[in-house]
N, C-alpha and C positions, 0 to 999 in steps of 0.2 A: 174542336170544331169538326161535326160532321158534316162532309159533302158529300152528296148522293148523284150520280149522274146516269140516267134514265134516258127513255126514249117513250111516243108516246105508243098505246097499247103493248107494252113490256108485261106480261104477267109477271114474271118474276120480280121486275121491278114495282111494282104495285106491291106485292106481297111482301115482299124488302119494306119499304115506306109504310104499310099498314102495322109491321111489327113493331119497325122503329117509334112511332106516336105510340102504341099499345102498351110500349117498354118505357115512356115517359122520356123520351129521347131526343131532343131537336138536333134538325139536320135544314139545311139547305140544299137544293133541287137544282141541281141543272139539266134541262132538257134539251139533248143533243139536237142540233136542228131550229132550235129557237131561243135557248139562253148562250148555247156554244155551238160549236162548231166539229164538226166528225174529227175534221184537222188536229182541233186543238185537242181533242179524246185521244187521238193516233197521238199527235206528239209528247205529250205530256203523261200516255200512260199504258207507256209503249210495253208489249205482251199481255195486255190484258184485251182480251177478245170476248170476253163476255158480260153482258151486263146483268143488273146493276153494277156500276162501279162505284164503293164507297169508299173514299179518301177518309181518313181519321186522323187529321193530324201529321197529314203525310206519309202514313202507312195505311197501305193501298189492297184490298181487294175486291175481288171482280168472280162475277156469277152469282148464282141463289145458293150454290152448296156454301162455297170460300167465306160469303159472308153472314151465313147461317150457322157456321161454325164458330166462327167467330164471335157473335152475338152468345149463341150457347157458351163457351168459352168464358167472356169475360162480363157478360148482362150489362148491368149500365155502366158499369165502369170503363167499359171501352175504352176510351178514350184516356183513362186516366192511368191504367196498369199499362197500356202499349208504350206512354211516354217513361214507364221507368224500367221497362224490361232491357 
């Protein structure tokens, strides 16, 4: 499962979100501010100070580089190589 946690007018979270559909990829959205809460951001995913923040299964990254590397990295298996590394 990918979660996405965005904010609204985020370029880079925008641009995150446009790759992920591009790449055939479904993710779930949470928009700080109106699906969650900044709180629940801070506590839940604590040193990450930049967004997008996308959860994978519980492996966590944050910003447009972190998770553009990532993406490049492992394409749509994301999800499926992080659970067995």
């Amino acid at each position: 499962m990918i979660d996405v946690y965005s904010r609204r007018g985020c370029n880079a979270c925008d641009r995150i979100k446009t790759r992920l559909r591009a790449m055939g990829l479904e993710y779930e959205e949470h928009i700080i501010g109106e699906d969650t809460t900044r709180e629940y951001v801070l506590e839940n995913f604590a040193g990450q100070n930049s967004l997008p923040i996308v959860s994978v299964d519980g492996i966590v990254y944050s910003g447009m580089v972190e998770v553009s590397n990532a993406l490049d990295t492992y394409g749509t298996d994301i999800g499926k190589t992080l659970l067995t590394e």
